[in-house]
C-alpha positions in Angstrom: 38.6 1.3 -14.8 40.8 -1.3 -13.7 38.7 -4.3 -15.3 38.4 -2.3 -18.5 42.1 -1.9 -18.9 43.2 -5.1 -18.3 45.6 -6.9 -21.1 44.2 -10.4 -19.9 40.8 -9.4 -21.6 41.1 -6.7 -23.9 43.1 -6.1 -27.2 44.6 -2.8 -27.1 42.8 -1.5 -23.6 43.9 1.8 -23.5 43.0 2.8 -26.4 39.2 4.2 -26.9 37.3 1.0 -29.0 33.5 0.9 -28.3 33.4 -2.1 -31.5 34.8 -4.5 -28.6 31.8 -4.7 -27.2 29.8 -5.6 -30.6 31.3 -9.3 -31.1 28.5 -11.4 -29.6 31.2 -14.2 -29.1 33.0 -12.8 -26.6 32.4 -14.5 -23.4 35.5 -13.5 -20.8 32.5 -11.8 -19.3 34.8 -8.4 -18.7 32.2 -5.8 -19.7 31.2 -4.2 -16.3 29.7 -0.9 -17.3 28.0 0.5 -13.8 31.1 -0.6 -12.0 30.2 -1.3 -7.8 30.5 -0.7 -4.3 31.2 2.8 -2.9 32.1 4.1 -6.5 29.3 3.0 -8.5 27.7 4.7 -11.6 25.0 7.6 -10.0 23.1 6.5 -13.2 22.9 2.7 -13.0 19.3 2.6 -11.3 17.4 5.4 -13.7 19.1 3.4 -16.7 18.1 -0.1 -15.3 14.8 1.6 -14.8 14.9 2.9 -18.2 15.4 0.1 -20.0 12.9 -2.1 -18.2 10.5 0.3 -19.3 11.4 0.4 -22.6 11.2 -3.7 -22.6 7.8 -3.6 -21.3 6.5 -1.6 -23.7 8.1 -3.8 -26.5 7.0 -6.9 -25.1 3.2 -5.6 -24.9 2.9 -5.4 -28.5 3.5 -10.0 -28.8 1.0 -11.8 -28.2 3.2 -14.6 -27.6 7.4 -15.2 -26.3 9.3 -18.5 -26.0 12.3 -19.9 -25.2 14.3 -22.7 -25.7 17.0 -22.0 -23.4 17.5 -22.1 -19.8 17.7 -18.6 -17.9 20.5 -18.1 -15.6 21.0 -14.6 -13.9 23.8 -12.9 -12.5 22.5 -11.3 -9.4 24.9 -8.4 -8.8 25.2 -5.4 -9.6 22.3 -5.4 -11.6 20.8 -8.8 -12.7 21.3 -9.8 -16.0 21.9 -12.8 -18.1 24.7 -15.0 -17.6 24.4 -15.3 -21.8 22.2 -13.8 -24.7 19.0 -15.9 -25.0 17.5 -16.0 -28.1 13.9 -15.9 -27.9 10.7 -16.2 -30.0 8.2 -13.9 -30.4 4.5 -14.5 -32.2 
């Protein structure tokens, strides 16, 4: 809560704005949705889980997917890109 209300990174962070997170531009890297530690979202592993599924089942369906781009990985709290990485699919 404390991240997400932070003048440093947000315009306007106490007011309710989900378009904030649509700008693909925005790097201050700010966004932490599952939060950590002793308080972390109850949620975060059936979602992760979730969404890898759903992945898989989209990524079945190419025959091919490239890259151009090198793939770094924030490890914690749930790995994820360090940036977007546009891909190619055939």
């Amino acid at each position: 809560m404390v991240l997400h209300n932070d003048k440093r990174y947000w315009d306007d962070p106490i007011n309710f704005n989900p378009a904030r997170f649509e700008d693909p531009n925005v790097t201050h890297e700010a966004y932490f949705p599952f939060a950590g530690g002793a308080h972390t979202c109850l949620g975060k592993f059936f979602a992760s889980y979730l969404f890898k599924n759903v992945i898989y089942k989209l990524v079945d369906n190419f025959e091919q997917i490239t890259t151009d781009e090198d793939l770094k990985i924030n490890p914690a709290p749930i790995p994820n890109p360090r940036k977007d990485v546009k891909i190619q699919v055939l």
